[in-house]
C-alpha positions in Angstrom: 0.0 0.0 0.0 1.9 3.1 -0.8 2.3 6.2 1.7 -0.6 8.1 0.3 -4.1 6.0 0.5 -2.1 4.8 3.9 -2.3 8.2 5.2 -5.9 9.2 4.2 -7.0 5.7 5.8 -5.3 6.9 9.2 -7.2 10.4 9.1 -10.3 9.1 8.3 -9.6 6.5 11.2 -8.6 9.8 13.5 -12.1 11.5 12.4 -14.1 8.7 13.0 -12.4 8.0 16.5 -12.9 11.6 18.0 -17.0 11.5 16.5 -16.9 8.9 18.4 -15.1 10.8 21.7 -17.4 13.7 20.9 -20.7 12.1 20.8 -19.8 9.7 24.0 -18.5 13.1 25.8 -21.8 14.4 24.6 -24.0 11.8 25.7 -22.3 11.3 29.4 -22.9 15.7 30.1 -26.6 15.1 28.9 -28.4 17.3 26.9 -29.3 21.2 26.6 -32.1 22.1 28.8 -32.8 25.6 29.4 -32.5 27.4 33.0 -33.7 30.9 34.5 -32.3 31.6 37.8 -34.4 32.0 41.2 -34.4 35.8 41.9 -36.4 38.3 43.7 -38.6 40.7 42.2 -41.8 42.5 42.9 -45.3 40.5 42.0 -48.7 41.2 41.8 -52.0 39.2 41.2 -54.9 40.8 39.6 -58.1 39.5 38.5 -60.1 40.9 35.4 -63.6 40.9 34.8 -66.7 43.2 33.2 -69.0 45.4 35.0 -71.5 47.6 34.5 -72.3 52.0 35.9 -75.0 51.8 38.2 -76.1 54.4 40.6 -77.3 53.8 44.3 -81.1 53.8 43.7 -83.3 53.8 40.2 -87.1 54.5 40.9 -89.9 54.0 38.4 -92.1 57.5 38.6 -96.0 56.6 37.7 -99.6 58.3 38.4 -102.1 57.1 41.3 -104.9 58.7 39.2 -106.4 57.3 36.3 -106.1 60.6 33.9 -105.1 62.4 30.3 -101.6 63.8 30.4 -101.5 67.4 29.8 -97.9 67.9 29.8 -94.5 66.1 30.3 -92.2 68.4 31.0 -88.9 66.6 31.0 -86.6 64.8 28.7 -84.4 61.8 28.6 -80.8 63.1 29.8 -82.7 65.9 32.0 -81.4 66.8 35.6 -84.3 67.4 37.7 -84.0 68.8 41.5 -86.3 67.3 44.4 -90.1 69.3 43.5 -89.6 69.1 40.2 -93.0 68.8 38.3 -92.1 66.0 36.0 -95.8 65.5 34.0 -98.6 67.5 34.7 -102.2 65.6 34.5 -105.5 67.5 33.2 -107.0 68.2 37.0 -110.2 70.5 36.4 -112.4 68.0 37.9 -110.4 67.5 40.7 -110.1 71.6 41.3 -114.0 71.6 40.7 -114.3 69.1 43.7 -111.6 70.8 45.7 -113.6 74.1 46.0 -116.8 71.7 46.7 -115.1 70.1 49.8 -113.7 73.8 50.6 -117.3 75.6 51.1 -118.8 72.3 53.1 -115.4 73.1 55.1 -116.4 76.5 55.7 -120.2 75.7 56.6 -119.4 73.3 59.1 -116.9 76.1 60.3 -119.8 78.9 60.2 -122.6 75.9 62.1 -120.0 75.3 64.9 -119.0 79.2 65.6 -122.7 79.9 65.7 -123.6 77.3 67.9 -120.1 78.4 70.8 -121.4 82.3 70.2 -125.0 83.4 69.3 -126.2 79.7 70.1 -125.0 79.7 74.1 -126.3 82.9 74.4 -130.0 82.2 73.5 -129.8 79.1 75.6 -128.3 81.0 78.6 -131.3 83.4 78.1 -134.0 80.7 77.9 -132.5 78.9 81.1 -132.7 82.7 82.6 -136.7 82.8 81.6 -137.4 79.3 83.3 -135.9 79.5 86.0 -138.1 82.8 86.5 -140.9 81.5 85.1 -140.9 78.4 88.1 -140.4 80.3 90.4 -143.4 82.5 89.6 -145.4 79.2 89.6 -144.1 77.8 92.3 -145.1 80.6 94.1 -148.7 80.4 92.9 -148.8 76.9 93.5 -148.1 77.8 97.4 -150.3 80.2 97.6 -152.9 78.3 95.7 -152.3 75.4 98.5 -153.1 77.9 101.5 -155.8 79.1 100.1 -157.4 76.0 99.6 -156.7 75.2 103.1 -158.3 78.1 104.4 -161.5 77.3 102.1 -161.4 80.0 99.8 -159.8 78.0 96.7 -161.4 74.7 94.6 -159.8 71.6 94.2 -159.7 72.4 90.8 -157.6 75.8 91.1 -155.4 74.2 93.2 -155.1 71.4 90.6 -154.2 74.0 87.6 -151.8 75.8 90.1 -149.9 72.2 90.1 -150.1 72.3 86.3 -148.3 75.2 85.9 -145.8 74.5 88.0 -144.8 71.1 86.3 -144.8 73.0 83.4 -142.6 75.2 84.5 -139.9 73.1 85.9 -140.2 70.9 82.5 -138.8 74.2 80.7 -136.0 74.7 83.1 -134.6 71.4 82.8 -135.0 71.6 78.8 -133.2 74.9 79.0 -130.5 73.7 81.3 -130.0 70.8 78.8 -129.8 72.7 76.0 -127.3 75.2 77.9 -125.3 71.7 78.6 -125.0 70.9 74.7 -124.4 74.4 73.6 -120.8 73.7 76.4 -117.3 72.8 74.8 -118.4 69.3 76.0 -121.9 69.3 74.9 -123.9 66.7 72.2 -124.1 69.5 70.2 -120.9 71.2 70.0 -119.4 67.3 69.4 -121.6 66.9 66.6 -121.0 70.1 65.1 -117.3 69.9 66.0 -117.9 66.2 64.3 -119.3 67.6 60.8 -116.0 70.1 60.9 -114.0 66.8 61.1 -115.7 65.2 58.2 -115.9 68.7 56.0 -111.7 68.8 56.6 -111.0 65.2 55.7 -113.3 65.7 52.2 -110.6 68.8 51.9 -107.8 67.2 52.4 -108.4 64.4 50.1 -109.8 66.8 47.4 -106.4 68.6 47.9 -104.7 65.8 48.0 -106.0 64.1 44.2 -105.2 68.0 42.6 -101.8 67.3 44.3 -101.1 63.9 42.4 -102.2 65.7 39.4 -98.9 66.5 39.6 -95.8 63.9 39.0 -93.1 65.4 41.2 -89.1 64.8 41.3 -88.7 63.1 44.5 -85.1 64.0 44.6 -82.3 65.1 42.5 -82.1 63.1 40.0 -81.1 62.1 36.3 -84.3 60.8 33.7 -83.0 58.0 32.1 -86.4 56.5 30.7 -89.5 58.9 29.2 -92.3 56.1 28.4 -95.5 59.1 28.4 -96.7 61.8 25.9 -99.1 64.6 26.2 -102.7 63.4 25.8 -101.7 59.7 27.0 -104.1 58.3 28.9 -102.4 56.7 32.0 -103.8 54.5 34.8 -102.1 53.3 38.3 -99.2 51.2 38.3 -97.6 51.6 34.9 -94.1 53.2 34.8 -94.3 56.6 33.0 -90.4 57.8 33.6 -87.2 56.1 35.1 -84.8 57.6 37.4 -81.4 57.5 38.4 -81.3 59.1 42.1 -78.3 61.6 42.6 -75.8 59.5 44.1 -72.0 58.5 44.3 -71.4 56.2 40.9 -70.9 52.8 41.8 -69.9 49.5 39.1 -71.5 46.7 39.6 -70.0 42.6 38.6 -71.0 39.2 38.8 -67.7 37.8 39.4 -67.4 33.8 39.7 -67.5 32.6 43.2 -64.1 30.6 42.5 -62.4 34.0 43.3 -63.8 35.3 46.4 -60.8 34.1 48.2 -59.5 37.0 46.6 -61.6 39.7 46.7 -61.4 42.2 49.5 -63.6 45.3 50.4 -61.1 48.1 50.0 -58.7 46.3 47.0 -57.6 48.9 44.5 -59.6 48.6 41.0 -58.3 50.0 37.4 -61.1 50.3 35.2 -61.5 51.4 31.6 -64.8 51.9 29.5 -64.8 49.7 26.8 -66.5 52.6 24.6 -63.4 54.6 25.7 -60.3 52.2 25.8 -57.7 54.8 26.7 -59.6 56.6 29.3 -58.6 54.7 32.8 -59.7 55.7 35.9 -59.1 54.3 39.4 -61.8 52.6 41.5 -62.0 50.1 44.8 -63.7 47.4 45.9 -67.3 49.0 48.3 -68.5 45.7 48.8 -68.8 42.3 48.2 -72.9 40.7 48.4 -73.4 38.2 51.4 -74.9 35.4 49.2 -74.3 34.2 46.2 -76.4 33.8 42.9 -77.7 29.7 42.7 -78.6 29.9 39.4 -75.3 31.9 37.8 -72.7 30.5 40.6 -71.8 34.0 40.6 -71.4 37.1 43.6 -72.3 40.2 43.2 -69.3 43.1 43.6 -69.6 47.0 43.6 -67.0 49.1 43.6 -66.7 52.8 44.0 -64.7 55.3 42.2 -61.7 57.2 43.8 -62.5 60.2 42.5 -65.1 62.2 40.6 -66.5 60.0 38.0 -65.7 60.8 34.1 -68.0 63.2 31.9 -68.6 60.1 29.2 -69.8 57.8 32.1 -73.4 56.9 31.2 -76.2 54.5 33.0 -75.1 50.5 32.7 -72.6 51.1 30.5 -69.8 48.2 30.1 -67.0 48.6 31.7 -63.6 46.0 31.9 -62.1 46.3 35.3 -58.8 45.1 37.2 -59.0 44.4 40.8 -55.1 43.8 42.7 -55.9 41.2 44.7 -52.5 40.5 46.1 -48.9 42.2 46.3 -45.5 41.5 47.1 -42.9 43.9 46.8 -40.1 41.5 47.0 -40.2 37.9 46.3 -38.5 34.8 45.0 -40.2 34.1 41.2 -40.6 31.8 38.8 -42.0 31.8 35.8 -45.3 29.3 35.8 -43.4 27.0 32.9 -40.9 26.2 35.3 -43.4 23.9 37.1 -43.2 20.1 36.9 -46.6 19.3 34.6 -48.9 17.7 37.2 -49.2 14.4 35.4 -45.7 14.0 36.3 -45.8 15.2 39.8 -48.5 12.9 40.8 -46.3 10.0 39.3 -43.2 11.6 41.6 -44.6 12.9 44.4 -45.1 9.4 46.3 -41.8 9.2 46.2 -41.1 12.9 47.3 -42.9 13.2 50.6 -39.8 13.3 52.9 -38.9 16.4 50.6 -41.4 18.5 51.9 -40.3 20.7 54.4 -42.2 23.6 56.8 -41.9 26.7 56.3 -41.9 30.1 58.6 -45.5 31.0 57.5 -46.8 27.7 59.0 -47.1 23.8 59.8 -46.9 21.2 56.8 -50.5 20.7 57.4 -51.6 24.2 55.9 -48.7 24.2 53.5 -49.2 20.8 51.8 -52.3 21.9 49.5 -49.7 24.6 47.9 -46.6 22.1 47.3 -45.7 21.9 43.5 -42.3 20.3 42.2 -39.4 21.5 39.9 -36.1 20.4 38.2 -33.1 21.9 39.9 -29.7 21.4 38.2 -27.7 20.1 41.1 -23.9 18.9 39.9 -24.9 18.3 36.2 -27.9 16.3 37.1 -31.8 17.7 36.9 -33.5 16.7 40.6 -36.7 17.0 41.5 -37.5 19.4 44.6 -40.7 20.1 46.2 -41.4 23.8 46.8 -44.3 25.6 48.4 -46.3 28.2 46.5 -47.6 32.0 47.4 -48.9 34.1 45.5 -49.7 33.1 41.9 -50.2 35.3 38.7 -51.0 34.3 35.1 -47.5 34.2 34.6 -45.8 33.7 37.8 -45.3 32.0 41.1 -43.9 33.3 44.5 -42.1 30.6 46.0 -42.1 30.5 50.0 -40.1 27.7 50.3 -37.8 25.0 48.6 -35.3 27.4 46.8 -32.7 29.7 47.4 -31.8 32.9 45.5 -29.7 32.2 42.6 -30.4 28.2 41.8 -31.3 27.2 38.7 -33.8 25.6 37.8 -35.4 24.0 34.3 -38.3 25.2 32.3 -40.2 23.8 30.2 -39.1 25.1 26.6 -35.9 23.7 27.3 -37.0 19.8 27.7 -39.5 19.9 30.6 -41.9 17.6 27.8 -41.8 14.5 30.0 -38.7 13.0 27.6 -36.0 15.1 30.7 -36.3 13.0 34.0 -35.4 13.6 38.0 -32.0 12.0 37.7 -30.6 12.6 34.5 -27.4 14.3 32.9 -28.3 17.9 31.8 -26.0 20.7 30.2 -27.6 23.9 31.6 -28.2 27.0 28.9 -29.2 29.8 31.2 -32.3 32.0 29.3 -33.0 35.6 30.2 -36.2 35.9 32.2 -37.4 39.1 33.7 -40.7 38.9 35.5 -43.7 41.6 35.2 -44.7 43.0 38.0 -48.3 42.8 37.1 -50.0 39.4 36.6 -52.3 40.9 33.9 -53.2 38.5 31.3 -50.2 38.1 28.4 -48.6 41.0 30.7 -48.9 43.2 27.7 -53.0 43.3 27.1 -53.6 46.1 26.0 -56.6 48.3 27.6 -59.2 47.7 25.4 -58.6 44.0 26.0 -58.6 44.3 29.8 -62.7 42.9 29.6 -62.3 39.5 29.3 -63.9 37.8 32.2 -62.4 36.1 34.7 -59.1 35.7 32.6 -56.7 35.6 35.9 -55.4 33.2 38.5 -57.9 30.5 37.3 -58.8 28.7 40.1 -55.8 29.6 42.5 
C-alpha cells in the first residue's frame, strides 16, 4: 500500500475515532435544557372581569290617578332637582271638587262658631226665663195650696196651680240641657265639632287628588327613561319615567365565586370603558354581596370610584375592570413554565414526601395543599425538589419555600416535555427571564382587551 491512501486511511480513522469521543462526551454531560435563575422581584395578582355603571337607587315614577296627560315636562338626559313637576295631569275636575269640599269646610266652620257664640247665648237666656218663670209658679202653687186650706180656693184651682208648675220646671230642665249641649263638652258642639271633622278630611283628600295631578321629582335626580306623551291616557301602576337618584357612581359585577378568596372590600380597582379604551380611571372594591347567585354560581361586587366619575360615564354602560388582589414587593419568582406538569408530579410525588419541608409562615398541614415540584440542576444532574407556592399570577409564582436565590432551575421550553427526567445528565443554557410585576393577562394586554372575564389566577 503506498504512503498516500495509507495516510488518508489513518485520518479518516482519526475523524471517525474523536466522532466517536465527541458524541460519548456528549452523551455522558446530557443534553441542553434551558434554565432561568431563582431571583427576587416585585409581583402582583390581579383579577379581570366586566361590569357595569350603576347608581345607588333607580325608581320608576307613575300616576295614582287614572287621567289624560296634559304635559310632560322633562326629557331623557334631564337633571331634575327634588319638586320638580315631572308630568302634569288635566286636574279641572279634581279643582272643581276641591272648591266643593272647601265651602262644606267653611259651613261646618260657620254651624260650629254659631252654635259656641249666638247659640249659648240664647240658651243662657231661655235657662234665665225658666228659671223665672218656676219660680213664679211655684209661688202660685203655694199660695194656691193655702188658700185651699183656708177654704177659699177649689180643688180644681189648686189642681191648675200644680199644672203650671210642672210645666214650668219641664222648661227649666230643657233649657238647662240645652245650655249643657251648647258647652265645649256638649252633644251639640261634638256633633257640630264632628261635621268640621268630616268637612276637613273631604278637603284634604280633594287637595290631596289635585296634588297627584302633579308627578313630582322626588329628589335630585337624572331621567333615564321617558315612556309618556301629552294626551296619554295613564292609569295606576304603569311606569311613566325612570330615574337615576343623585348619588356616588358605583360598578356593579358578577364575578365567579371561585375567586372570592381573593376579593377584599377596600382592594384597589383600574377600570376602563370599553367605549373609551384609553380613558382609565381608578376605583375600589365598596363591597362584596353576602350570598351568592344559585342559578349563575356568581357574587355580586360594587365598587366605588376614587374620584369624581368621568363626563362620558353613562347609565349601565360596560366597563372591563382590574382588581389587585395581592402584592408583594419583593419575592422569589418563577415563571409558571418552570413547574413540573402535574401528570408528572402525581407520578413523583409518592416518592417525594420526605422532601417536603415547613416553612416560617406555617405547619406542613396548611402548607401541603400549595406544594408543586421542579427540576433543579444540582452537579450536572436535573432533581426534582418540592417547593411551596404563594402568590400566583398568570404568569408567575412566589415561591415560599424550597429554593434559594440564585439556583437554577429548568423550564419547560428547554426539555420539561416529560422525555427530561429527575436523575438525568443535563448541560444547563441559562435563558434571560425578567418577571412583570403585574400578573395581567399576556402582561402586555392592552386596555381595550382588559374585559375578558375572569381571565386571571384560574382557580388559585
Amino acid at each position: 500500500m503506498s504512503r498516500r491512501p495509507l495516510a488518508l486511511w489513518l485520518l479518516g480513522l482519526a475523524i471517525l475515532l474523536a466522532a466517536v469521543v465527541g458524541v460519548g462526551s456528549l452523551w455522558l454531560r446530557g443534553p441542553q435544557a434551558d434554565v432561568i435563575e431563582v431571583q427576587r422581584a416585585p409581583l402582583v395578582r390581579t383579577l379581570q372581569f366586566s361590569a357595569r355603571v350603576a347608581t345607588l337607587s333607580r325608581v320608576d315614577i307613575g300616576s295614582t290617578l287614572t287621567g289624560r296627560v296634559a304635559q310632560v315636562r322633562v326629557r331623557e338626559g334631564a337633571e331634575v332637582r327634588k319638586g320638580d313637576v315631572l308630568v302634569q295631569l288635566e286636574d279641572s275636575e279634581w279643582r272643581a271638587a276641591l272648591v266643593q269640599a272647601e265651602a262644606g269646610e267653611a259651613q261646618a266652620r260657620a254651624r260650629l262658631a254659631g252654635l259656641r257664640s249666638s247659640g249659648r247665648s240664647a240658651s243662657d237666656a231661655a235657662l234665665s226665663q225658666a228659671e223665672a218663670t218656676l219660680r213664679a209658679a211655684s209661688s202660685a202653687f203655694e199660695r194656691a195650696r193655702r188658700l185651699k186650706a183656708q177654704g177659699f180656693y177649689s180643688d180644681a184651682q189648686l189642681d191648675e196651680a200644680r199644672r203650671v208648675l210642672d210645666v214650668a220646671q219641664a222648661q227649666q230642665h230643657s233649657a238647662r240641657a240645652q245650655v249643657q249641649a251648647n258647652a265645649d263638652t256638649g252633644t251639640d258642639i261634638a256633633q257640630a265639632q264632628a261635621q268640621l271633622d268630616v268637612a276637613r278630611a273631604a278637603s284634604g283628600a280633594a287637595r290631596s287628588r289635585l296634588a297627584q295631578a302633579q308627578l313630582l321629582a322626588p329628589t335630585q335626580a337624572r331621567v333615564l327613561v321617558r315612556s309618556v306623551e301629552p294626551g296619554q291616557i295613564v292609569q295606576p301602576g304603569k311606569a311613566l319615567l325612570s330615574l337615576a337618584l343623585a348619588g356616588p357612581t358605583q360598578f356593579v359585577a358578577q364575578v365567579d365565586e371561585r375567586f372570592l378568596e381573593q376579593l377584599r372590600t377596600g382592594q384597589q380597582a383600574a377600570v376602563v370603558a370599553d367605549a373609551f379604551p384609553g380613558q382609565r380611571f381608578a376605583a375600589r372594591v365598596l363591597s362584596i354581596a353576602p350570598a351568592v347567585d344559585a342559578q349563575r354560581g356568581a357574587i355580586e361586587v360594587k365598587f366605588a370610584l376614587a374620584s369624581e366619575p368621568p363626563a362620558f360615564l353613562r347609565e349601565d354602560m360596560t366597563l372591563s375592570v382590574e382588581v389587585e388582589t395581592g402584592r408583594r414587593d419583593s419575592a422569589l419568582v418563577l415563571p409558571q413554565s418552570a413547574l413540573w406538569p402535574l401528570d408528572a408530579e402525581a407520578k413523583a410525588a409518592e416518592g417525594m414526601a420526605s422532601a417536603v419541608t415547613t416553612s416560617p409562615d406555617g405547619p406542613e398541614s396548611q402548607r401541603v395543599g400549595n406544594v408543586r415540584y421542579v427540576l433543579v440542576v444540582e452537579s450536572g444532574r436535573a432533581q426534582l425538589r418540592a417547593v411551596h407556592l404563594g402568590l400566583h399570577t398568570l404568569g408567575a409564582v412566589e415561591v415560599r419555600d424550597g429554593l434559594a436565590e440564585g439556583e437554577q432551575v429548568l423550564v419547560r421550553s428547554g426539555g420539561m416535555d416529560g422525555s427530561l427526567q429527575p436523575g438525568q445528565r443535563v448541560r444547563a443554557r441559562p435563558v434571560h427571564w425578567a418577571p412583570s410585576a403585574t400578573g395581567s393577562p399576556g402582561n402586555g394586554a392592552r386596555a381595550e382587551d382588559a374585559g375578558s372575564a375572569m381571565s386571571n389566577a384560574m382557580g388559585r
